[in-house]
C-alpha positions in Angstrom: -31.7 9.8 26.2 -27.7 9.8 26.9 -26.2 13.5 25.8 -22.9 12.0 24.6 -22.4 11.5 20.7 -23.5 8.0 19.5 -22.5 5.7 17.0 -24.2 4.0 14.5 -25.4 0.7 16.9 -24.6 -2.2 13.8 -21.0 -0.7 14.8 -20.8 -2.8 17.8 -21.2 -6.1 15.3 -18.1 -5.2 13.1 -15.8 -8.0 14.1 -12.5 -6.7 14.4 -9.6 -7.4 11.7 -6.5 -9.9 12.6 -3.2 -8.7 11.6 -1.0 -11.4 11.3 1.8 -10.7 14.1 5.4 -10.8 14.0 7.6 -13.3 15.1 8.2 -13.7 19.2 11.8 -13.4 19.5 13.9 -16.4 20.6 17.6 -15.9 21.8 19.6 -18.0 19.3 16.7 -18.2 17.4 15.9 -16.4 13.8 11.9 -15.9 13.8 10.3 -15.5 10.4 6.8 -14.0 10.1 4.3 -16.7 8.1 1.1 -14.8 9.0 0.0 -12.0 6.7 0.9 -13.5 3.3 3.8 -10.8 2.7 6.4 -10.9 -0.3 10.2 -12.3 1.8 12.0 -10.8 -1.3 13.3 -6.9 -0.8 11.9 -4.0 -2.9 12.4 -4.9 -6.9 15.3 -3.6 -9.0 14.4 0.6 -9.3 12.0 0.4 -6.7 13.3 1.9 -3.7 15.1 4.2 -5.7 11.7 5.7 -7.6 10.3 5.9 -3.6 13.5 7.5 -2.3 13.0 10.1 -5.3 9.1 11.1 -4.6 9.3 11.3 -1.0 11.8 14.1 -1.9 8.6 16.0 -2.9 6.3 14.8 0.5 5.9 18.2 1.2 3.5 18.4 -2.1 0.0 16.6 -2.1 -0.2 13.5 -4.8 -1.6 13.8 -8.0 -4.9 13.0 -7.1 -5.8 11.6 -10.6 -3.0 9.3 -10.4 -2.5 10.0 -13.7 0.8 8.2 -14.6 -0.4 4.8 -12.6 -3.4 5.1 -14.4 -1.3 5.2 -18.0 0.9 2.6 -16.7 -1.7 0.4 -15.8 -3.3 0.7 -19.1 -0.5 -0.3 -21.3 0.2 -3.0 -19.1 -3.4 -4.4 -18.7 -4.3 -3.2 -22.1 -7.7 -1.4 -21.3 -8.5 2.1 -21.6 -8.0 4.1 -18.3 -11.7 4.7 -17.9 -11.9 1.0 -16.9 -9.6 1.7 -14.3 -9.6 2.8 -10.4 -6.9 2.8 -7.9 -6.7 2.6 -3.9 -5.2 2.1 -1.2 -5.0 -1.3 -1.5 -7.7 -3.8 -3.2 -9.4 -4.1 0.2 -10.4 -0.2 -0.1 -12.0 -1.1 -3.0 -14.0 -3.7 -2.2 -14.9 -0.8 0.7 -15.9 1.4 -2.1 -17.6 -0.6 -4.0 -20.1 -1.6 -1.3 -20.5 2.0 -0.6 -21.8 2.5 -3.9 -24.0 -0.1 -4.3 -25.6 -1.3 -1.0 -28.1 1.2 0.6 -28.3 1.5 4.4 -31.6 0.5 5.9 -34.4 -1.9 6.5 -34.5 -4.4 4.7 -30.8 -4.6 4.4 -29.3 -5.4 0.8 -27.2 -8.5 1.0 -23.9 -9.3 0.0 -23.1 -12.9 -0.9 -19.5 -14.6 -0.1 -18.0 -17.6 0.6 -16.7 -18.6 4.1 -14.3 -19.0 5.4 -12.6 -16.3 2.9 -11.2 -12.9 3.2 -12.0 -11.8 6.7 -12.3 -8.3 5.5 -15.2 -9.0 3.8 -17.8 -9.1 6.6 -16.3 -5.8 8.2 -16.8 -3.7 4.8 -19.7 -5.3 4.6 -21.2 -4.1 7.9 -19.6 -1.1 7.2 -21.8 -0.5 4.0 -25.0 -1.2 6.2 -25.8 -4.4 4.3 -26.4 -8.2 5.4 -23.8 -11.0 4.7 -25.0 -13.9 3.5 -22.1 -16.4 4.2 -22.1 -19.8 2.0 -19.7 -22.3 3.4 -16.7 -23.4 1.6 -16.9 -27.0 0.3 -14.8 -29.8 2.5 -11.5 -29.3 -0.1 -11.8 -25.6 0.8 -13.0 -24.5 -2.4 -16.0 -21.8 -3.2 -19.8 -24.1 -3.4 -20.7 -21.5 -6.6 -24.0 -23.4 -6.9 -25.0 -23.0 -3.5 -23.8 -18.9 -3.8 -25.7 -19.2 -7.1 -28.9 -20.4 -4.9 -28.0 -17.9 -2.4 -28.5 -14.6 -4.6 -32.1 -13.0 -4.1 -33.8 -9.6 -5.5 -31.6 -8.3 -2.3 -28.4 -8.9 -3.3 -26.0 -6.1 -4.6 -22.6 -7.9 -4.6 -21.2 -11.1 -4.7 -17.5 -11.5 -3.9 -15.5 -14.3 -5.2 -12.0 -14.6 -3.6 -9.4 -16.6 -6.3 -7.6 -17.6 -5.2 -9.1 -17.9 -2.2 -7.6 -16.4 1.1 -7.1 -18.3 3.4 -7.8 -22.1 1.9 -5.4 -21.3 -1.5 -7.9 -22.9 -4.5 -8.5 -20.8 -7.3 -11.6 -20.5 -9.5 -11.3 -21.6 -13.7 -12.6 -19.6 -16.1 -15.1 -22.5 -17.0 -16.6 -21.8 -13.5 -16.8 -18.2 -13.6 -18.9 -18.4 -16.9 -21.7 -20.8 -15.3 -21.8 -18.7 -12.3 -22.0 -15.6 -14.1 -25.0 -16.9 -16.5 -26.9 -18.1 -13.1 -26.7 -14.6 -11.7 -28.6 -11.6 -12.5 -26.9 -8.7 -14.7 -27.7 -6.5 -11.8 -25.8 -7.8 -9.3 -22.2 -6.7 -9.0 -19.6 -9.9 -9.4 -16.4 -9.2 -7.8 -13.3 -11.2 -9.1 -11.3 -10.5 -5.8 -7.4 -11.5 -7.6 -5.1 -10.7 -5.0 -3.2 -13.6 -5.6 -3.6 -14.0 -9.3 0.3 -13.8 -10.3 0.5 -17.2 -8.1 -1.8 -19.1 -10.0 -0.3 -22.1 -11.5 -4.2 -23.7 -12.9 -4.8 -25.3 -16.3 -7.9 -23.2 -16.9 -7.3 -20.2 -15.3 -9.4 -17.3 -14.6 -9.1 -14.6 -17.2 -10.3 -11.1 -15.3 -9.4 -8.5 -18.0 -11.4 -10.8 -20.8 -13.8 -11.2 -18.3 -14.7 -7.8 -17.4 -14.6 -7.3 -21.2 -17.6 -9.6 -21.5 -19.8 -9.0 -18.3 -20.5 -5.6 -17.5 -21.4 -6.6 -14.0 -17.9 -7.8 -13.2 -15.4 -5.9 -11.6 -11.6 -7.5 -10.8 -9.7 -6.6 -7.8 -5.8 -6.8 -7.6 -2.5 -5.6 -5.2 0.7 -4.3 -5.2 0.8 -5.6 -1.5 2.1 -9.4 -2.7 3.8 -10.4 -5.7 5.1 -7.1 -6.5 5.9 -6.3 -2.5 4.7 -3.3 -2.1 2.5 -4.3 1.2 3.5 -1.1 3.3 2.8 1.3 0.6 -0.9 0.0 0.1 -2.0 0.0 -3.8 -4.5 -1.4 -5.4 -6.5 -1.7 -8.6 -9.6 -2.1 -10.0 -10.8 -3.3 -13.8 -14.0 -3.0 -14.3 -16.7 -1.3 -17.7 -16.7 2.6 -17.2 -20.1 2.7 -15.3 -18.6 0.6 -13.0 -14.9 2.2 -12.7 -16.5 5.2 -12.4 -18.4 4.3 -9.0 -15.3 3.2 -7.8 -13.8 6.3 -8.3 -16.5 8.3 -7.0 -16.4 7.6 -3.4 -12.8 6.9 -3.4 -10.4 9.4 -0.3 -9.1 12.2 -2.2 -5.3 11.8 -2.5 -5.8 8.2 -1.6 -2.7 6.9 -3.2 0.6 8.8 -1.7 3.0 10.4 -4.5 5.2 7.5 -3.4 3.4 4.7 -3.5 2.2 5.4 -7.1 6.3 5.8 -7.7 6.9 2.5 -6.2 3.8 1.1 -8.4 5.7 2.2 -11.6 9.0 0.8 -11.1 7.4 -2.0 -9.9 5.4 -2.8 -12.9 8.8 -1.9 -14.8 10.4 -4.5 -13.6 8.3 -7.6 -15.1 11.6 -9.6 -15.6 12.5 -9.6 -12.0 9.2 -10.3 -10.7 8.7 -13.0 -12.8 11.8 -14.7 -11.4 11.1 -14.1 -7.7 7.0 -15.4 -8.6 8.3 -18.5 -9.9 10.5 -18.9 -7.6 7.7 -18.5 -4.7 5.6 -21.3 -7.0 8.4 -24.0 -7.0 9.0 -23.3 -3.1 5.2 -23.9 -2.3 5.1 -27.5 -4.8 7.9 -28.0 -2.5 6.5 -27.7 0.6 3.0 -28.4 -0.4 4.7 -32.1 -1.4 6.8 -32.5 1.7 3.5 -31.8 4.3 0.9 -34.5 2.1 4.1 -37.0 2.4 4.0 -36.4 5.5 0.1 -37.4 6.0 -1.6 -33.9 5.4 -4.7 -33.4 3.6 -4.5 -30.2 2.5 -6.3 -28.2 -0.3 -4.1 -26.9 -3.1 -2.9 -23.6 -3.2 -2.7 -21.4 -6.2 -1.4 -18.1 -3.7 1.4 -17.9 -1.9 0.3 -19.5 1.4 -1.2 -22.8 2.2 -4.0 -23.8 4.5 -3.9 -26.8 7.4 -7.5 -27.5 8.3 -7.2 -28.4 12.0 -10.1 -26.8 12.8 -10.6 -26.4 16.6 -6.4 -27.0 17.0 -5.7 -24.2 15.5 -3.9 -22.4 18.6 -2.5 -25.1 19.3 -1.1 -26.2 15.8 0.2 -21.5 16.1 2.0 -22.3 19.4 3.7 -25.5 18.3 5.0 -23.2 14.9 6.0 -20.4 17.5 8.2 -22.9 19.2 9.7 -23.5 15.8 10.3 -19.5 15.5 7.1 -19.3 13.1 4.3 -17.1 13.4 1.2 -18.1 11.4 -1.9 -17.3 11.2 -4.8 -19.2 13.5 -8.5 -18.7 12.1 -10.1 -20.5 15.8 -12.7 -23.3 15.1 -11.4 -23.8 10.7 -7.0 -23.8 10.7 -3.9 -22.3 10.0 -3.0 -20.3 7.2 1.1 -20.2 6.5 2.7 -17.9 4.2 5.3 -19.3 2.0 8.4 -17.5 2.8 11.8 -18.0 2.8 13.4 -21.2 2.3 14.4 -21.7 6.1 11.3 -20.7 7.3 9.5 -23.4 4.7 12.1 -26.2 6.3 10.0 -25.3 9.7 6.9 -25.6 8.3 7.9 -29.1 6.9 9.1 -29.6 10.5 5.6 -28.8 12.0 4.2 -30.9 10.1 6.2 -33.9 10.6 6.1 -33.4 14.0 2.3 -31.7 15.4 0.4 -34.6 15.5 -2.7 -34.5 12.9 -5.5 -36.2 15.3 
């Protein structure tokens, strides 16, 4: 028996998280960083002045309540605050969330997901001491929710549905949601994960308020950290019934969310009118280049974030080193594809030029 301090042994089967990384610099060459699905547009109007105001005050702790996010979230989303729980980020709630509800030990509870998605979720789930049960996408990249309806046992906890989904771009419709939520027991825990959802451009899309409204057993996740721009100040919220909200807020990190992040937060939900602009104006630039790569002999699924997905399965280095040559930096997912950030309008022109030009077979 060693005498040094152990860790838990699952530990060692957490695979580790990918950040997407920045651009290799080029002499004569502007690089632009395509690979973690960031916002290219600067803090909105009032923004950076509402951070540069609270960090005045860093020598204070945060309200821990968040009190005044909380309120503004409220109004906005039209739901009583007890529905409501903020993080660092949506990622830390899905974190939560599995702390709450899965139980470590033999046999493991399982958490049910489709794959490839959100690579976060196998860590958190390993994390929570529970099982993934993995349900591959279908060949257009989209969730199989029959096959994760077939796939929930008296084991499962969660299920965590990613729409749109990250890294392949379909979203779920609402018409979906409601035949997969009438297949699945009421006391498993269905997780609209809606990072994305300002993108989504879909005749019949997903309603997550309405549907946490309906379905005690839902719970919708959402970011500051894309549309809104806020990815270095990590915020993120959850809608969900109060038994459920208040889970979330139950294991959450005291003083999770800094006095300045919930400032940023604010203003940033303040600003609607500007962040409407810059959200269309990310939409028209991925029909653009989401047109220009199927002219030029792609088949690739269609995107409702702000990314889209180029299934080259075991090319995928290759298909990241040809885009650094361009001055791109994507991000490769080895043995499934590429997922590229829309971004600015030069860096899109290289994109179109990869595809053009990296050979599809």
């Amino acid at each position: 028996m060693t005498s040094n301090p152990q860790p838990r042994a699952d530990l060692a089967a957490i695979p580790a998280y990918v950040a997407g990384r920045p651009p290799t610099p080029r002499p004569g060459l502007i690089g632009y960083k395509l690979s973690s699905n960031e916002n290219p547009y600067p803090p909105l109007p009032g923004v950076l002045e509402a951070a540069v105001a609270a960090a005045q005050e860093m020598n204070r702790y945060p309200d821990m309540g968040s009190a005044q996010l909380y309120q503004a979230l409220a109004g906005r989303l039209g739901v009583p605050s007890d529905h409501l729980a903020v993080a660092t980020g949506s990622v830390a709630l899905i974190y939560q969330l599995l702390t709450a509800y899965c139980t470590h030990g033999e046999p493991h509870d399982e958490v049910v997901h489709a794959w490839r998605s959100f690579e976060a979720y196998p860590i958190a789930v390993t994390v929570a001491g529970a099982r993934s049960v993995r349900v591959p996408l279908t060949a257009d990249g989209r969730h199989d929710l029959d096959a994760m309806a077939a796939a929930v046992t008296e084991r499962t906890k969660v299920v965590l549905l990613c729409t749109p989904n990250n890294p392949t771009g379909p979203a779920l419709t609402q018409t979906e949601v409601e035949a997969f939520l009438a297949r699945v027991p009421s006391y498993v825990v269905v997780v609209l994960d809606e990072a994305y959802v300002e993108f989504v451009r879909s005749p019949d899309p997903v309603d997550g308020v309405a549907t946490v409204l309906a379905h005690p057993n839902v719970v919708v996740t959402r970011t500051f950290s894309k549309a809104y721009g806020l990815a270095g100040f990590r915020v993120g919220y959850a809608v969900a019934q109060p038994q459920l909200a208040a889970a979330l807020r139950a294991v959450s990190l005291p003083f999770g969310v800094s006095h300045v992040a919930q400032a940023a937060a604010i203003a940033s939900l303040e600003a609607e009118e500007a962040l409407l602009e810059r959200v269309e104006a990310l939409v028209a630039e991925r029909t653009r280049v989401l047109a220009a790569v199927r002219a030029a002999g792609w088949d690739v699924p269609e995107s409702q974030g702000n990314f889209i997905w180029f299934p080259v399965g075991d090319r995928a280095g290759e298909f990241a080193a040809a885009a650094e040559e361009l001055g791109i930096t994507v991000r490769p997912f080895a043995g499934d594809g590429v997922r590229v950030t829309i971004g600015e309008d030069e860096a899109s022109d290289r994109v179109v030029e990869l595809a053009r030009s990296f050979p599809r077979t």
